[in-house]
FIKOLGU-640611 format. One record per residue (C-alpha): x, y, z. Coordinates in nm, 2 decimals. Example, Ala and Ser with C-alpha at 12.3 -4.5 7.8 and 13.67 -1.06 7.14 Angstrom:
2
@px 1.23, py -0.45, pz 0.78
@px 1.37, py -0.11, pz 0.71
END
This chain:
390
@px 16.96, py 33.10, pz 6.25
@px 16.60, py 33.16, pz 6.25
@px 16.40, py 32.92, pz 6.45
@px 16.13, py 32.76, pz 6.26
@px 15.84, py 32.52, pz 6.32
@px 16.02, py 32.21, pz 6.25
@px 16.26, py 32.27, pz 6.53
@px 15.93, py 32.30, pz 6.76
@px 15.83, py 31.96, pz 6.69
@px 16.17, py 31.82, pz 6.73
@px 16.22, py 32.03, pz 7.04
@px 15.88, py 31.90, pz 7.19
@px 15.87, py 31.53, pz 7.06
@px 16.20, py 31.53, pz 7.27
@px 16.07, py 31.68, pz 7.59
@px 15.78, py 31.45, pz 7.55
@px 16.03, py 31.12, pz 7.55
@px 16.25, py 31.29, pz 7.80
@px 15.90, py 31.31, pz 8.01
@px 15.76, py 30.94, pz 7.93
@px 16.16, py 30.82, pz 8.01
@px 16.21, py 31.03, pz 8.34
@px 15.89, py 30.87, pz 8.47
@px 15.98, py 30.48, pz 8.41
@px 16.31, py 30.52, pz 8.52
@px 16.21, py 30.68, pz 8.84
@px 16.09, py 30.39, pz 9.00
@px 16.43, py 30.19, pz 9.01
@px 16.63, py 30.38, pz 9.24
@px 16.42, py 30.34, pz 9.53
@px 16.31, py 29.97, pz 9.46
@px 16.42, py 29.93, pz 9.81
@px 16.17, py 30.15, pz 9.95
@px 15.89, py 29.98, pz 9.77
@px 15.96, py 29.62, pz 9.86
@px 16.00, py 29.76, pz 10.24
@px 15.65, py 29.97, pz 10.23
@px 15.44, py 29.65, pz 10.04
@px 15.63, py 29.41, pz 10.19
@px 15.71, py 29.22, pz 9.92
@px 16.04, py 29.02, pz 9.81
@px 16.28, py 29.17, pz 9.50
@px 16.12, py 28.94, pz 9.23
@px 15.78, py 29.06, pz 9.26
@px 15.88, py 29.37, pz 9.20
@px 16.09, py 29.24, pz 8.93
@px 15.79, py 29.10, pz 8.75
@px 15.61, py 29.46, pz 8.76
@px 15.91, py 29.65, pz 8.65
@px 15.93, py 29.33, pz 8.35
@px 15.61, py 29.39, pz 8.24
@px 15.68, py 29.80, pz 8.20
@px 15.92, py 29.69, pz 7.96
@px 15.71, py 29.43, pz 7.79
@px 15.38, py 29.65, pz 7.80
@px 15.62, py 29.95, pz 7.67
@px 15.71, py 29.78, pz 7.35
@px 15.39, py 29.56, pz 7.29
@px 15.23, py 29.90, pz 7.23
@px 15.47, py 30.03, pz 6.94
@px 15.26, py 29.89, pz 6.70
@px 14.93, py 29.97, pz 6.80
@px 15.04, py 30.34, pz 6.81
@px 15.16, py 30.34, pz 6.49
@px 14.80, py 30.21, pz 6.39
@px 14.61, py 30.45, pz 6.58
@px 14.87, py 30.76, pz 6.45
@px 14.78, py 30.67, pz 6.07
@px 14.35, py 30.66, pz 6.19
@px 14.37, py 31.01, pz 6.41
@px 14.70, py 31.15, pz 6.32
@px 15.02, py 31.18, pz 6.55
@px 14.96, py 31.51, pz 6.81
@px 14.71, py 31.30, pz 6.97
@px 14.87, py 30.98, pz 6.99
@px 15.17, py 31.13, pz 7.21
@px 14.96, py 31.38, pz 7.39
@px 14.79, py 31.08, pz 7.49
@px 15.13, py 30.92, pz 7.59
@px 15.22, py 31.21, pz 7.80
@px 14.92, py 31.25, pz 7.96
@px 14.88, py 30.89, pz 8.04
@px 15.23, py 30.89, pz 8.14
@px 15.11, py 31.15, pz 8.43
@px 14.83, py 30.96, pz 8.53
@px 14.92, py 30.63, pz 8.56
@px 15.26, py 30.79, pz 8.78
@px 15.02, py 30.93, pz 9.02
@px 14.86, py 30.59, pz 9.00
@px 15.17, py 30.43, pz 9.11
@px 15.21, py 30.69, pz 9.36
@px 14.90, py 30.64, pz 9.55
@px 14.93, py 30.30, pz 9.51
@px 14.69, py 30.15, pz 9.85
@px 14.81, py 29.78, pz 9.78
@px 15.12, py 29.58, pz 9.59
@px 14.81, py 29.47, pz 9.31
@px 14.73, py 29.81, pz 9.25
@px 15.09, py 29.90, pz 9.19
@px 15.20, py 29.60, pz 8.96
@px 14.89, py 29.73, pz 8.72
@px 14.99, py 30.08, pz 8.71
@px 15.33, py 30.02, pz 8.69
@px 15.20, py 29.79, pz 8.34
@px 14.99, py 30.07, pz 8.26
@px 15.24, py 30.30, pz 8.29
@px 15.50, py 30.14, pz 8.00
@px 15.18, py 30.09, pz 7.78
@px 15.07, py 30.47, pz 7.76
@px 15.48, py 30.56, pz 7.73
@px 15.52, py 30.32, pz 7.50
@px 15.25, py 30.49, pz 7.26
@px 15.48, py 30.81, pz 7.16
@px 15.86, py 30.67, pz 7.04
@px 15.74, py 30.53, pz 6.71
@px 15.44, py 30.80, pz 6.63
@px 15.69, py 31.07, pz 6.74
@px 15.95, py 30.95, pz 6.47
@px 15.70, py 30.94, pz 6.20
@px 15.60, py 31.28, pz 6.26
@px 15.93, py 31.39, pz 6.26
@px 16.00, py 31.17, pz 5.90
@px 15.70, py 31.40, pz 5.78
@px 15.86, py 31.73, pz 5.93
@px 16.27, py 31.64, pz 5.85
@px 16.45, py 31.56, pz 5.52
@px 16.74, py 31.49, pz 5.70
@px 16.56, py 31.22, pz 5.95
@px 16.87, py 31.07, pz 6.07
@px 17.00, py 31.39, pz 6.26
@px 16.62, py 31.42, pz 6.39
@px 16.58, py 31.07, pz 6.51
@px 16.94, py 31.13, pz 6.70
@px 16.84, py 31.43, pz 6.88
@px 16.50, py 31.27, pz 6.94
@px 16.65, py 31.02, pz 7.10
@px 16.90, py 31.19, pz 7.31
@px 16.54, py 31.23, pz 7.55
@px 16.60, py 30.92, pz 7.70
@px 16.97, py 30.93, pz 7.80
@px 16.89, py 31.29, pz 7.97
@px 16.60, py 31.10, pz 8.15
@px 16.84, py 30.86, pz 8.27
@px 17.10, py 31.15, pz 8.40
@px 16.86, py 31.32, pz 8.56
@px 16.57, py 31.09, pz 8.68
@px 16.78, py 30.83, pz 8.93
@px 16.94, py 31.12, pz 9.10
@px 16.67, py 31.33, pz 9.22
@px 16.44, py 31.02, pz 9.26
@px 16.71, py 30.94, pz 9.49
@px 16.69, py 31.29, pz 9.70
@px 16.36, py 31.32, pz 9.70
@px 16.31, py 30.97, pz 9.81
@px 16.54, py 31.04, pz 10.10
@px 16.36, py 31.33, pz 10.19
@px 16.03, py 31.29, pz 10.15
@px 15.95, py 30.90, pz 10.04
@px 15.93, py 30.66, pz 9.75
@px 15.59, py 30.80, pz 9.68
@px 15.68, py 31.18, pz 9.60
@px 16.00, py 31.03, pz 9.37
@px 15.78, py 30.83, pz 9.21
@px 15.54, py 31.06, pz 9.14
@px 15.82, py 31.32, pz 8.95
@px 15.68, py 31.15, pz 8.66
@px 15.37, py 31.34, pz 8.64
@px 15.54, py 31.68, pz 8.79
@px 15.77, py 31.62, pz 8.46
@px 15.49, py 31.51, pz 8.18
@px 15.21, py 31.79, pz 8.29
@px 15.37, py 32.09, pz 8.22
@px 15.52, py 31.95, pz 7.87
@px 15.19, py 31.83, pz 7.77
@px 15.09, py 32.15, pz 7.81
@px 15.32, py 32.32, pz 7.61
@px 15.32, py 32.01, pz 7.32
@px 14.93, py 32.07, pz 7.33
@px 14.97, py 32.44, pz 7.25
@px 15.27, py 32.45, pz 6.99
@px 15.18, py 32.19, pz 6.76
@px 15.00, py 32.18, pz 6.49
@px 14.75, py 31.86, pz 6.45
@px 14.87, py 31.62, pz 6.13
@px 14.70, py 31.49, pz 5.82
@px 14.62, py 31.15, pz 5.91
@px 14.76, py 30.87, pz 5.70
@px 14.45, py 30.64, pz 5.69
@px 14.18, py 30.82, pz 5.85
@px 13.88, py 30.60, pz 5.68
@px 14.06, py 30.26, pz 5.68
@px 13.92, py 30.04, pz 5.98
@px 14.20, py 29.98, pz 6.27
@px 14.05, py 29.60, pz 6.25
@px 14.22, py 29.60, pz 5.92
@px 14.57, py 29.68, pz 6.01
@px 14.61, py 29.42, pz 6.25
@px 14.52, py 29.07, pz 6.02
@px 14.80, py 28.85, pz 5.99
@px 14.92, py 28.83, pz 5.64
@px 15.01, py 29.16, pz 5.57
@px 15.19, py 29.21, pz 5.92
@px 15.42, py 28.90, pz 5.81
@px 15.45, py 28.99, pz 5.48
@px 15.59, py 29.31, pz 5.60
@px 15.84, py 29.17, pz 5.82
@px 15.96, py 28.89, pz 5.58
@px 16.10, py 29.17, pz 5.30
@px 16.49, py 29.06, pz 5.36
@px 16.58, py 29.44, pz 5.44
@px 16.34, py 29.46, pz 5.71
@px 16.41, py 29.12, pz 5.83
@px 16.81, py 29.16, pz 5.84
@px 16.72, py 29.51, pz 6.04
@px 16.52, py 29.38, pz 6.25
@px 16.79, py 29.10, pz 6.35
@px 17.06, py 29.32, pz 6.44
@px 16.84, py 29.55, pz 6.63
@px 16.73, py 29.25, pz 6.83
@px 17.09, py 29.23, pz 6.92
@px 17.17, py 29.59, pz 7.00
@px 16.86, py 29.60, pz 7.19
@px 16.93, py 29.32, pz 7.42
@px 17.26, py 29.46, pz 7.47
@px 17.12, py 29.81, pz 7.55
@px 16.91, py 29.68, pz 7.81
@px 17.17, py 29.46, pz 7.96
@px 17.41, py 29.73, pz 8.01
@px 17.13, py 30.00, pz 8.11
@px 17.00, py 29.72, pz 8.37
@px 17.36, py 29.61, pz 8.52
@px 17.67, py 29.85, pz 8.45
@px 17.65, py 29.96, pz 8.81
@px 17.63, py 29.60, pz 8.93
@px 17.92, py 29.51, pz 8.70
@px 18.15, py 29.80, pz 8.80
@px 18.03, py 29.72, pz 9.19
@px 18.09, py 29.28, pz 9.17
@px 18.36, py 29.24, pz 8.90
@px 18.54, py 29.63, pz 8.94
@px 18.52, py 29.66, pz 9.29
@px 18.40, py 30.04, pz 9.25
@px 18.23, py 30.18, pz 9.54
@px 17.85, py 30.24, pz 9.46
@px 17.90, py 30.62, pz 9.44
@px 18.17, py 30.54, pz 9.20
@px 17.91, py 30.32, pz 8.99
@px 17.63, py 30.60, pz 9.01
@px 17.86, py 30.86, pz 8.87
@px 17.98, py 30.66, pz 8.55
@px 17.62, py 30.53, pz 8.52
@px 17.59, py 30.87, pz 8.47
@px 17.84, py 30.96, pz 8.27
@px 17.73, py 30.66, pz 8.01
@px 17.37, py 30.83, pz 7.98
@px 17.56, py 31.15, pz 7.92
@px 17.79, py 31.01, pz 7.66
@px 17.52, py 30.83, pz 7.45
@px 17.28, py 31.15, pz 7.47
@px 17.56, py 31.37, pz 7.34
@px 17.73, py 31.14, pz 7.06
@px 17.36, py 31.01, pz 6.89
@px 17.33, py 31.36, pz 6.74
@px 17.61, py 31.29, pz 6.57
@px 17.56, py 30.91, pz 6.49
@px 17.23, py 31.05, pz 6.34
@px 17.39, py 31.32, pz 6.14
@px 17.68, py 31.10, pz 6.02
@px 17.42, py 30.82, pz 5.88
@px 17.24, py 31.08, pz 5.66
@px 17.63, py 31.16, pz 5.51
@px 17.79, py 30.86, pz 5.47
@px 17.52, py 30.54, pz 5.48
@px 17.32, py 30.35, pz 5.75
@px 17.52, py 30.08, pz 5.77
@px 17.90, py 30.23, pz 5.75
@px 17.80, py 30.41, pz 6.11
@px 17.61, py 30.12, pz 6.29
@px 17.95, py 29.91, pz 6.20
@px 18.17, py 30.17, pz 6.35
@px 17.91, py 30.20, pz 6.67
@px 17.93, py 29.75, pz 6.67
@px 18.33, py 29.79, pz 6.68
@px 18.32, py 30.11, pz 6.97
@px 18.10, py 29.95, pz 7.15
@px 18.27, py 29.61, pz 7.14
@px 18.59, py 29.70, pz 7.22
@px 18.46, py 29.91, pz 7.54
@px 18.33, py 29.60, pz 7.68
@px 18.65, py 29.45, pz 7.63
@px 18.81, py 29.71, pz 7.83
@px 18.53, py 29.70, pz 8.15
@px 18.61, py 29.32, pz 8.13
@px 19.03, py 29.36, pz 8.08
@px 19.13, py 29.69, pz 8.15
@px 19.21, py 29.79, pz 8.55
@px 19.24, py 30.14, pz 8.64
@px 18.94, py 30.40, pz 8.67
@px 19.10, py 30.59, pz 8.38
@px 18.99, py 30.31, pz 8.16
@px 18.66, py 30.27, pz 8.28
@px 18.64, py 30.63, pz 8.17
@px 18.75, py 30.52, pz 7.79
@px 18.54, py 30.24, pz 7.87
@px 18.20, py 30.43, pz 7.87
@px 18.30, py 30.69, pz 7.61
@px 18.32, py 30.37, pz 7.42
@px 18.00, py 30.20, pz 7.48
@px 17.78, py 30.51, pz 7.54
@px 17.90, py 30.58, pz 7.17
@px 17.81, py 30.25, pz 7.08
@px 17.50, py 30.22, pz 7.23
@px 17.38, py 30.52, pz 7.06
@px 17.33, py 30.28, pz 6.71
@px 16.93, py 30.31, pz 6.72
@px 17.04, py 30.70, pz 6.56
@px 17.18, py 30.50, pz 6.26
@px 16.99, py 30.19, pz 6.24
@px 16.67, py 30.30, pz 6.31
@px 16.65, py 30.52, pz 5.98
@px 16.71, py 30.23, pz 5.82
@px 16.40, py 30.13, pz 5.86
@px 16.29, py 30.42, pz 5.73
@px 16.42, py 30.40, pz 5.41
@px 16.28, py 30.04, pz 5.33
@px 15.90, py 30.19, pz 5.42
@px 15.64, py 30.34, pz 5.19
@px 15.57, py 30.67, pz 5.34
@px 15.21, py 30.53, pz 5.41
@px 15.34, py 30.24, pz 5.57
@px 15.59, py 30.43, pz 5.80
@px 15.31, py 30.52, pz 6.06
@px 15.24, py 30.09, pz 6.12
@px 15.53, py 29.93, pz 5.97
@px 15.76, py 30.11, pz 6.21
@px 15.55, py 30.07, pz 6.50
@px 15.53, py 29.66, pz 6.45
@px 15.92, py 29.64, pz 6.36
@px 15.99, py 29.83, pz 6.74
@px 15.72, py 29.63, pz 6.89
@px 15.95, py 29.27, pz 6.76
@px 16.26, py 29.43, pz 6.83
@px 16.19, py 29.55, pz 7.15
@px 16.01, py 29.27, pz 7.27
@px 16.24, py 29.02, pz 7.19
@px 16.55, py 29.26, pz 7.34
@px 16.38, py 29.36, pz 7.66
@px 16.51, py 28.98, pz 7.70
@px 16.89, py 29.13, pz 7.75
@px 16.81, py 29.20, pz 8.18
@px 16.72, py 28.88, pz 8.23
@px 17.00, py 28.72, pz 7.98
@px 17.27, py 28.92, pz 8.11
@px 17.15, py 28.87, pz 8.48
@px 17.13, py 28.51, pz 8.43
@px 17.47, py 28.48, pz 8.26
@px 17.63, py 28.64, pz 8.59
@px 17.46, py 28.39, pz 8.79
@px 17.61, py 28.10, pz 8.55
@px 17.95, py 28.21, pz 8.41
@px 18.05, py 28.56, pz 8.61
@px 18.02, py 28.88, pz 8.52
@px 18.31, py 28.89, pz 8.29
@px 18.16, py 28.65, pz 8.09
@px 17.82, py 28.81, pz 8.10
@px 17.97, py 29.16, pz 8.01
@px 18.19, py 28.97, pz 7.71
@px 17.87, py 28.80, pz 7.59
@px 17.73, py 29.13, pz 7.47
@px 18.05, py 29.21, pz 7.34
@px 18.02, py 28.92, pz 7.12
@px 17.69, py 28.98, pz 7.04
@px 17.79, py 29.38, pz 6.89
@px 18.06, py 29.18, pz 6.70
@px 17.79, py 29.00, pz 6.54
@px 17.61, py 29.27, pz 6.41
@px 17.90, py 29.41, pz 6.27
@px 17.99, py 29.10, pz 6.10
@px 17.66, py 29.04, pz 5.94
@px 17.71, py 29.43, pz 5.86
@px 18.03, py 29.40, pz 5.69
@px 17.92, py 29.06, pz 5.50
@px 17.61, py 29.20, pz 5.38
@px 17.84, py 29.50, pz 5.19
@px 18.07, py 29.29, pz 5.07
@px 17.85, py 29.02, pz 4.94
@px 17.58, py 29.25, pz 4.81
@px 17.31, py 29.07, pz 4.92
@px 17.09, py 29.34, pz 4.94
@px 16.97, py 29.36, pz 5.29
END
């Protein structure tokens, strides 16, 4: 098959997510390192590595805005060259103050490409689905590689060189996203950004029932993504008894899963319906949990995580879906404030699941998300059969 221009875009809005992933999920693995260098206890770092999560989704929206004044390619080169910066920032970090703001800084500037990088790829794809999945498979491949050679270099050389892989990542692919594509027609270019962000049309937006019902259930699968991202090593460590090596290689192996099996949750939601595939990833998902929590053996934490990693790959389904409810001119905005709510709200899911294995075990804490997937899919499965047109 020839390759054309539309699989440069995809190609490169990929390795630009895979770039602004690698370098926020480089900093976990040697949070040990950094509390022992600053000198500071586990929940102050906790509270910088929060607010790279909160900063990372508070600026969906705003990119979405600035995409539709100056047009996408700048938008994300900005992302992946911030990204770089405000790694080396972190890097040379002289005191714990310093760290905690470019740590902020860091999810704000990565947080700028995700929803301006889907838009440009709804203006470059017909079949948007199969581009949003292999889009997203960026971040699982962060989150194979990234913690492992954080880990080695860290070991070698410091928390401050594995930190800094971030920018040795994002450089070289801003480089190459800078020279292969092509800028965009903006969207809005004469409308003033002032505009976009008064009140009434930003609830009016979010009120329309699809978009409201969407953005629900992603509230749920997003909480649940970030609970199981945050703690399925702790889980398989406290309630499995698995050795931490053990827990590093099917942490692994649930990255791997979900970055394979979204291509073809993506592709399967532009055949047979948004909503038909999201179900089927609720139910997988569900009944992996089940198994973690049930299930002894290391053979079924291995069906576990085929289950859940397929599961959590729903945002290749559901995300289209909001898509399909936008105007083409609202797509740039409207999908940016949708993640910005969604994200926000589900960054929530560390803290919930944390605090639910503090209170009730973490049995409980991993069957609470199960219930929460069963949810969705219930709301799914009544909104078909009821017609109610969300």
């Amino acid at each position: 098959m020839r390759w054309r221009y539309r699989e440069t875009v995809l190609a490169l809005c990929t390795l630009a997510f895979f770039a602004t992933m690698v370098a926020r999920l480089a900093i976990s693995p040697v949070v040990p390192e950094i509390t022992a260098d600053f000198g500071v206890p586990n929940w102050a770092i906790g509270v910088a590595l929060t607010g790279l999560w909160m900063a990372y989704f508070l600026s969906q929206f705003p990119s979405g805005v600035f995409a539709d004044r100056f047009g996408e390619r700048p938008i994300i080169l900005v992302a992946v060259g911030g990204t770089a910066v405000s790694s080396l920032l972190i890097a040379l970090s002289p005191v714990f103050g310093v760290f905690v703001l470019a740590t902020i800084a860091l999810g704000f500037l990565a947080g700028l490409h995700y929803s301006v990088a889907t838009t440009l790829l709804t203006r470059t794809y017909d079949d948007i689905g199969t581009a949003i999945g292999l889009h997203n498979g960026g971040a699982p491949a962060a989150g194979l590689v990234a913690p492992v050679l954080a880990v080695w270099i860290s070991g070698r050389y410091g928390w401050r060189p594995a930190v800094a892989l971030g920018a040795a990542v994002a450089v070289p692919i801003f480089v190459l996203f800078a020279g292969r594509v092509r800028p965009t027609e903006p969207r809005r270019p004469d409308q003033p950004i002032a505009e976009r962000f008064e009140l009434d049309p930003l609830v009016e937006l979010l009120s329309r029932p699809p978009i409201a019902f969407t953005v629900g259930i992603s509230i749920a699968c997003a909480f649940v993504w970030q609970g199981t991202a945050s703690f399925l090593p702790a889980f398989l460590i406290y309630h499995r008894g698995q050795s931490e090596a053990t827990a590093g290689v099917v942490f692994s192996a649930y990255f791997v899963v979900q970055g394979i099996t979204q291509v073809g949750i993506g592709a399967a939601s532009d055949r047979y319906g948004r909503d038909p595939v999201t179900a089927a990833c609720m139910v997988l998902g569900a009944a992996g949990f089940a198994v973690l929590v049930f299930v002894p053996g290391l053979l079924a934490v291995a069906g576990a995580v085929a289950l859940v990693g397929t599961g959590m790959g729903w945002s290749a389904a559901a995300l289209p879906r909001f898509m399909d409810h936008l105007s083409e001119a609202e797509r740039g905005a409207g999908f940016g404030l949708v993640r910005t709510v969604y994200g926000v709200v589900g960054a929530l899911g560390s803290a919930g699941t944390g605090l639910f294995a503090d209170l009730f075990g973490w049995g409980v804490s991993f069957l609470v998300l199960a219930g929460l997937l069963s949810l969705v899919f219930c709301a799914l499965a009544l909104n078909r059969a009821l017609s109610l047109g969300y």
